[in-house]
C-alpha positions in Angstrom: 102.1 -16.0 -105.0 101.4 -19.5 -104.6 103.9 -20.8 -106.6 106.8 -19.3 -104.2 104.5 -20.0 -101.1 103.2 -18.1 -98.7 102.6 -17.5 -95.2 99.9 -18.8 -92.8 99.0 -15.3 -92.0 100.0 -12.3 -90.1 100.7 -14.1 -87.0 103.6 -16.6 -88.5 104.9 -13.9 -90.3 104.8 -11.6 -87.1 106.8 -14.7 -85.5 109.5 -15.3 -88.4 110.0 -11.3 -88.8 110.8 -11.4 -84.8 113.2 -14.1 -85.1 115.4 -12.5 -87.7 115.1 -9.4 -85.8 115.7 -11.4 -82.3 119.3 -12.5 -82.8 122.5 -12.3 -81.3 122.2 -8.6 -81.8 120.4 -8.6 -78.8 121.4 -11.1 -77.0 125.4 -10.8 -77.6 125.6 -7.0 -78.8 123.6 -5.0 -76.9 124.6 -6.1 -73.4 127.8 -4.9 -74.4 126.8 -2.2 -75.9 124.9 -0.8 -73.2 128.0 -1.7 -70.5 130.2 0.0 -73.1 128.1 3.0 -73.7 126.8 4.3 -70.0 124.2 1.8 -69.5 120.7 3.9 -69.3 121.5 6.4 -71.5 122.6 4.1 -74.3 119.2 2.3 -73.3 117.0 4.9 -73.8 118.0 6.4 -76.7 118.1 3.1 -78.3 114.2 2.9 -77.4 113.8 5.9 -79.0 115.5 5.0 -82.2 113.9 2.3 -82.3 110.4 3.7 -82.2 111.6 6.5 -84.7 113.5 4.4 -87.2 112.9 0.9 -86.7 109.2 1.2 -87.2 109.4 3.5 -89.7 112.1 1.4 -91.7 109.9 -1.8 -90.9 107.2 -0.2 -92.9 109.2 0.6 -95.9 110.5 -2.5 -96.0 107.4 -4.9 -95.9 105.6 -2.3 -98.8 107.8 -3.1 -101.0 108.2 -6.4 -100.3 104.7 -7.1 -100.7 104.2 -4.4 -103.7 106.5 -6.4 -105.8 105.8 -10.1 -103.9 110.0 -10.7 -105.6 113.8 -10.8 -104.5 115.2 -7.4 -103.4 116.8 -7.6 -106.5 114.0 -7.7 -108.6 111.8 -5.1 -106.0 114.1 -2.4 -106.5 114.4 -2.9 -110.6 110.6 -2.8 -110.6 111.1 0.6 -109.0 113.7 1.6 -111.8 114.9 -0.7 -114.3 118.7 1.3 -113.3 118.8 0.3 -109.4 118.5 -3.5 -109.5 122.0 -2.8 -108.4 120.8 -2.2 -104.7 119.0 -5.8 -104.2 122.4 -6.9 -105.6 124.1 -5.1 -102.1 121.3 -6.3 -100.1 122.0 -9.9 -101.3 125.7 -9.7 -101.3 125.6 -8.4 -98.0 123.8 -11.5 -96.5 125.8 -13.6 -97.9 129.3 -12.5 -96.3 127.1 -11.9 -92.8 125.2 -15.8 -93.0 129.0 -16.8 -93.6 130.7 -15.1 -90.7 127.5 -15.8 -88.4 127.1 -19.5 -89.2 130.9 -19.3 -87.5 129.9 -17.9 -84.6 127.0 -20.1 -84.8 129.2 -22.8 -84.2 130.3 -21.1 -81.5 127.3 -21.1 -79.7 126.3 -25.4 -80.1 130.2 -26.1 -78.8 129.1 -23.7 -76.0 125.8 -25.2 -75.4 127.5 -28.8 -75.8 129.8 -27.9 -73.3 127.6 -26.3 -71.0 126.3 -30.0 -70.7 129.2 -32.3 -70.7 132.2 -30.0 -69.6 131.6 -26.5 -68.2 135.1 -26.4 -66.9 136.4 -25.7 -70.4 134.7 -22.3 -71.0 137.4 -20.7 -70.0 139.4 -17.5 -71.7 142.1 -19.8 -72.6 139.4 -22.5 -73.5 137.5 -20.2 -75.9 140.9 -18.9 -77.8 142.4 -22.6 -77.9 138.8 -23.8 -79.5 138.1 -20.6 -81.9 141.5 -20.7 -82.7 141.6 -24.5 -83.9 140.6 -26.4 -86.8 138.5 -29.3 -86.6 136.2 -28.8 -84.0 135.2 -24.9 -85.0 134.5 -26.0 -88.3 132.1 -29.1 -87.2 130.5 -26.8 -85.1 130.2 -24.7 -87.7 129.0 -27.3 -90.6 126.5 -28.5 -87.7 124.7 -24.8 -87.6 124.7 -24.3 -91.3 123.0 -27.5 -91.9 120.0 -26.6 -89.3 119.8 -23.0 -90.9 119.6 -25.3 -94.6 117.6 -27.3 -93.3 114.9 -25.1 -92.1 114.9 -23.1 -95.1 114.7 -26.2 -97.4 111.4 -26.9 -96.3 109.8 -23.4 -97.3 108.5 -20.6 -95.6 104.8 -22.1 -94.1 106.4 -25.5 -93.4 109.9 -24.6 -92.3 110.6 -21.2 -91.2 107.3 -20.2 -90.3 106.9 -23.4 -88.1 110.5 -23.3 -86.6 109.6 -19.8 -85.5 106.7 -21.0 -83.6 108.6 -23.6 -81.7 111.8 -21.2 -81.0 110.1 -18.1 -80.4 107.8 -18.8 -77.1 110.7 -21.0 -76.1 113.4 -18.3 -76.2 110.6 -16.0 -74.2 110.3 -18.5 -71.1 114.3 -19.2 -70.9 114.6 -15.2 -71.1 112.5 -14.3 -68.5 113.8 -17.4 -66.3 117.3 -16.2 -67.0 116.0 -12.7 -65.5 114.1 -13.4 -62.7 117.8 -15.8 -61.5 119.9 -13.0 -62.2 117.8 -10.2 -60.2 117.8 -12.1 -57.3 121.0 -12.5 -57.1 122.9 -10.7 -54.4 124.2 -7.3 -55.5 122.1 -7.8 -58.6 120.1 -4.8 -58.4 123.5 -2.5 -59.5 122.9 -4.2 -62.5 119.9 -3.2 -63.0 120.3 0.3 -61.5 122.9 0.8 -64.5 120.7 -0.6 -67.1 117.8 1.8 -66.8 119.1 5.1 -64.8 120.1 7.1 -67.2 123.5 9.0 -66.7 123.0 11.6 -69.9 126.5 13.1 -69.6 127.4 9.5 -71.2 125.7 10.5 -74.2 128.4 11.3 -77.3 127.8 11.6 -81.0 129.5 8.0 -80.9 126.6 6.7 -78.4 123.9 7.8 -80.7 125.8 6.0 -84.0 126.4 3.2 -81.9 122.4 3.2 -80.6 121.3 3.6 -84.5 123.6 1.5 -86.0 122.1 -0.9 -83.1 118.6 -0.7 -84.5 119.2 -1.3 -87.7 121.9 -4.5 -87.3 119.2 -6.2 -84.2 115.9 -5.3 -86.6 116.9 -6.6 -90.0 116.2 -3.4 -91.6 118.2 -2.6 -94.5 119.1 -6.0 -94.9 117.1 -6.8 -97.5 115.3 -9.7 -94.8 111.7 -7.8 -93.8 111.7 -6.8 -97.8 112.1 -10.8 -98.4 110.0 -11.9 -95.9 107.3 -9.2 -97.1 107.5 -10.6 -100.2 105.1 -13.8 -98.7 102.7 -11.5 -96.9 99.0 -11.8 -98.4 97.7 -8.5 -99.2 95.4 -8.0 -96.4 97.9 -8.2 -93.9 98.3 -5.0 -91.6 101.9 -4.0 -92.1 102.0 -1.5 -89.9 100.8 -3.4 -86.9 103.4 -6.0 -87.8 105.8 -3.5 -87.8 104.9 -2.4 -84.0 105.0 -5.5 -83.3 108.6 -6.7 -84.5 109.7 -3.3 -82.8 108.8 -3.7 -79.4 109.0 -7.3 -79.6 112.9 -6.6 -80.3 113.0 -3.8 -77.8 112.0 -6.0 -75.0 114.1 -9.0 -75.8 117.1 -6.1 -75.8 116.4 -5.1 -72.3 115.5 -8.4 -71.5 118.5 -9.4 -72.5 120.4 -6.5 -70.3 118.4 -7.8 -67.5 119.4 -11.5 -67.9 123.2 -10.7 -68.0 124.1 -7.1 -66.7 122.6 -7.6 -63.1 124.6 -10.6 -62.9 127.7 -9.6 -64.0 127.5 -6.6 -61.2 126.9 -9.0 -58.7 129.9 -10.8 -59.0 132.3 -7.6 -59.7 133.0 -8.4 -63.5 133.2 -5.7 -65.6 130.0 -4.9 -68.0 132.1 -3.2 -70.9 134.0 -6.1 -72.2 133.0 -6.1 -75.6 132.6 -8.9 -77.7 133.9 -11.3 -75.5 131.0 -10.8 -72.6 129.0 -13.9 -74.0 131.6 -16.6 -74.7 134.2 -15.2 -71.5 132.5 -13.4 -68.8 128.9 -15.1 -68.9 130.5 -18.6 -68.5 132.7 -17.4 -65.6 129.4 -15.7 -64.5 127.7 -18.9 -64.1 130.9 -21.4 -62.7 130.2 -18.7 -59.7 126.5 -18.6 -59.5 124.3 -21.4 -57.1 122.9 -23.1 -60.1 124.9 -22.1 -62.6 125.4 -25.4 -64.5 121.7 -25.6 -65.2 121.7 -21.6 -66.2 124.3 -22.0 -68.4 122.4 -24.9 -70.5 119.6 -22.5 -70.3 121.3 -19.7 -72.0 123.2 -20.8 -74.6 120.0 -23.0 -75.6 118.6 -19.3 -75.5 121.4 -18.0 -77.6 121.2 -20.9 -79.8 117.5 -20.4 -80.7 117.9 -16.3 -81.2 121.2 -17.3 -83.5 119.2 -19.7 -85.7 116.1 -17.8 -86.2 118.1 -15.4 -87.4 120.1 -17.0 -89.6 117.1 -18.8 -91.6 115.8 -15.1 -92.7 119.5 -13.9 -94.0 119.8 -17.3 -96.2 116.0 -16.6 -97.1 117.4 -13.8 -98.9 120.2 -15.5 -101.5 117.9 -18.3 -101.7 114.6 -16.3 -102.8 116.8 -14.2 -105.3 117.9 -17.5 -106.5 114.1 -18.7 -107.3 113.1 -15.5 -108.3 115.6 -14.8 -110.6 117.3 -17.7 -112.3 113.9 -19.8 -111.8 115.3 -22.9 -110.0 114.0 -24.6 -107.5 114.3 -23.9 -103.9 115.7 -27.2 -102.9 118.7 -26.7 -105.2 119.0 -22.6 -104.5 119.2 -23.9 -100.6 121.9 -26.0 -101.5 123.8 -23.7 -104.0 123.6 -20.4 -101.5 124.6 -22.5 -98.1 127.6 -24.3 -99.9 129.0 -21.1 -100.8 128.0 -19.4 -97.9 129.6 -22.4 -95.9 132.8 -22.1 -97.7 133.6 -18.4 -97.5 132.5 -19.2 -93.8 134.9 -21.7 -93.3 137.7 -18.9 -94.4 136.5 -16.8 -91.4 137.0 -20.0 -89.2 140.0 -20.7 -90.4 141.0 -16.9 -90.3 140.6 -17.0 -86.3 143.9 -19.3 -86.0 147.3 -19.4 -87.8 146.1 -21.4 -90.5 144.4 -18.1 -92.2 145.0 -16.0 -88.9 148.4 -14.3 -91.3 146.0 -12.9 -93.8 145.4 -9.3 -94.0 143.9 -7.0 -95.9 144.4 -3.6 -94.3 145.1 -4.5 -91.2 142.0 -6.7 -90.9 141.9 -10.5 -90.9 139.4 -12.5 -93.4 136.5 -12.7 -90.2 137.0 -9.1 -89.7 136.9 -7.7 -93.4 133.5 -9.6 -93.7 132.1 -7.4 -91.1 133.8 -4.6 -92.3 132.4 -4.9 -95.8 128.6 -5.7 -94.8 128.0 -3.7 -91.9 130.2 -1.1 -92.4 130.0 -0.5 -95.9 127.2 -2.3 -98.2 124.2 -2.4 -95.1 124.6 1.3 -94.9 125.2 1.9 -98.5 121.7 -0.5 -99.4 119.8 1.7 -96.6 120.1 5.0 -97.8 119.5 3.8 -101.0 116.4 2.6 -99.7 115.1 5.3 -98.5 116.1 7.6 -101.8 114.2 4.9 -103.9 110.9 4.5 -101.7 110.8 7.9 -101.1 111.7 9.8 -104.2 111.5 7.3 -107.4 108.5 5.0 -105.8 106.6 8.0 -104.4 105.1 8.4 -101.3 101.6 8.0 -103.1 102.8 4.7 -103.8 103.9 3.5 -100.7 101.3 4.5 -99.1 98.4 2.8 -101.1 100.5 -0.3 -100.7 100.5 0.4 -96.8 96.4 1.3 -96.5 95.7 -0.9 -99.3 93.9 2.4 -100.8 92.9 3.2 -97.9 90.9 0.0 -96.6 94.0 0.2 -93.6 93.9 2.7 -91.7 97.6 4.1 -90.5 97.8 7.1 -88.2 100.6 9.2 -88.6 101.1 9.0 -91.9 103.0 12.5 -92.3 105.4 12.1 -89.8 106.6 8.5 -91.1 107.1 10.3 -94.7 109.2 12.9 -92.9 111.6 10.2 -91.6 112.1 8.1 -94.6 112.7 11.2 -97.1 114.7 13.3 -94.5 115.7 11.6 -91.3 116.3 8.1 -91.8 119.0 8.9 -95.0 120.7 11.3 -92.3 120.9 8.4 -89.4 122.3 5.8 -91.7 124.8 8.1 -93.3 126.1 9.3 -90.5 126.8 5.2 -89.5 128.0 4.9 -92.4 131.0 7.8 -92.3 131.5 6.6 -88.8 131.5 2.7 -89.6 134.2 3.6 -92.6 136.5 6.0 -90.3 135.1 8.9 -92.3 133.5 10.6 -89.0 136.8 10.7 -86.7 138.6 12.3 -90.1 136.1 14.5 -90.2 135.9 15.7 -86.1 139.7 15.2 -86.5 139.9 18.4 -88.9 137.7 20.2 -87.0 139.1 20.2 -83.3 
């Protein structure tokens, strides 16, 4: 344990495990998926998931981590010598997501930068001439990488643990600014009227994938990140109160976020299910109309810039740690072998966005969009069942939970309802986003209408 390092204690690891779960899943993809979704329904059932699955998941993860104190790779092959092969999905996986995100990344500092100098570009035509270009993107891009590198390079106590206590409190004070502007904001309260009353005829099979698929992509789980991070954790550690406390720690940053954006977007008559392009189109055009906007916008992508980095440290953590676990190098040099070829299959994705890459197609998708396809879609809910199967039914639930109480010296109420989920209900959540994230689903409701 000392030789790969180690956390402070439970409270740095608390803080890091936050930050990878406080990303731009929160901040970018929920908003949009609550405008997109009905609002307070999609908002409370994503609570509920959360409790339900997150924690539970959370728990799972950080045992094993902390059982086996190695690489997801070498976790699961100290489970069974056969399913090594899931760390390898779990790794994989974060490789082709730090590649795509360090472009959007990017995104983010040329927003930020221009939030400063030149507002007036953030624009719709601003954002698809910039994205769509060459140069700039791809400094951007570089400029991100090298912070994520950078933080990781220096360890987990020293870098990532430390970088998590700076960003963290920060990104709570700009959040709750952000709120408290937006509410008072005439016509704001709509806003917040959609975000929390809850319209239940809204509710489809597709709202509840889209809530539990939500869980899992804005709380690392199934990532292979909370296994990695557990992997640090000194055995006295109380997982399960870490666990709660990444949970709701997410949860409120996700309706924080609604808060910050939604009631604002009411108030000036923009609509709140645009998608993807709510952060980088209809925010900025958001704040050119607001009383203080120029100062707000610097205050949120510095917001967004901070929940995209902390983030981004915990999916390289997981390349690099398989690196030093596995082939026995240093981290130093496993930092610089994962970013550079993370930060050239990134560079692909950048490059994908315009017509230098933008003909390339496989299936219809471009090289950004097959990325996502293949980790979210595919391996992230692929790794997660297989999760679940292995903790539950090769590990043993005797096992897991001796890890989790330390033989009993923690105590953790509800101990037969959290078995329940991980043999029976968590499988069933993440293969149902699988067949939907794959097209299997609509096949499926297709042949029976």
């Amino acid at each position: 344990m000392s030789d790969r390092g180690h956390w402070s204690g439970s409270y740095g690891f608390t803080l890091a495990a936050i930050g990878s779960a406080v990303g731009l899943g929160n901040l970018w993809r929920f908003p949009y998926l609550a405008g997109m979704n009905g609002g307070g329904a999609f908002v409370l059932l994503y609570l509920f998931l959360s409790i339900i699955l997150g924690v539970s998941l959370l728990i799972a993860e950080q045992a094993l981590g902390r059982h086996f104190a190695t690489s997801p790779y070498g976790a699961f092959r100290s489970i069974h010598p056969k399913f090594g092969f899931t760390g390898t999905i779990a790794i994989l996986a974060n490789v082709l997501i730090f590649s795509f995100y360090g472009m959007i990344g990017g995104w983010v500092i040329f927003y930020l930068v221009t939030s400063i100098f030149c507002p007036s570009i953030q624009t719709p035509e601003g954002f698809a001439q910039f994205s769509g270009g060459i140069a700039l993107p791809i400094i951007a891009q570089l400029i991100f990488m090298f912070l994520t590198a950078l933080l990781v390079w220096f360890g987990i106590s020293k870098g990532i643990e430390k970088g998590n206590r700076v960003m963290m409190p920060l990104l709570f004070i700009i959040l709750i600014l952000m709120c408290i502007r937006s509410l008072t904001l005439p016509g704001a309260w709509e806003g917040a009227i959609f975000l929390f009353k809850p319209d239940f005829s809204k509710i489809s099979a597709a709202t509840v994938v889209a809530a539990t698929g939500q869980v899992f992509f804005s709380m690392s789980v199934g990532f292979g990140i909370m296994l990695t991070y557990a992997s640090y954790l000194k055995k006295d550690t109380n997982i399960v109160k870490t666990s709660w406390a990444v949970a709701l720690s997410n949860c409120l940053v996700a309706v924080l976020a609604g808060l910050a954006i939604l009631p604002a977007v009411f108030a000036f008559h923009m609509e709140p299910a645009q998608g993807p392009g709510l952060m980088f189109v209809v925010i900025p055009e958001v704040f050119r109309m607001m009383t203080g906007g120029y100062w707000f916008g610097i205050l949120f992508f510095v917001l967004v810039f901070f929940a995209a980095l902390s983030s981004s440290i915990s999916i390289l953590e997981v390349p690099v740690t398989y690196l030093v676990d596995e082939h026995k190098i240093s981290r130093k040099k496993a930092v610089v072998i994962a970013s550079c070829i993370c930060t050239a299959l990134g560079i692909l994705c950048t490059l994908s966005m315009g017509s230098t890459l933008g003909w390339f197609k496989v299936g219809g998708l471009g090289i950004f969009d097959l990325m996502d396809f293949i980790s979210n879609n595919m391996l992230l809910p692929v790794g997660g069942v297989l999760l679940c199967i292995l903790i539950a039914y090769v590990w043993g639930m005797k096992g897991v939970l001796a890890e989790v109480t330390q033989d009993g010296q923690i105590p953790f109420h509800g101990q037969k309802c959290w078995c329940f989920i991980i043999r029976y209900l968590a499988p069933l959540a993440i293969i149902c986003i699988l067949l939907s994230g794959t097209g299997i689903l609509e096949i499926i409701s297709a042949f029976a209408e």
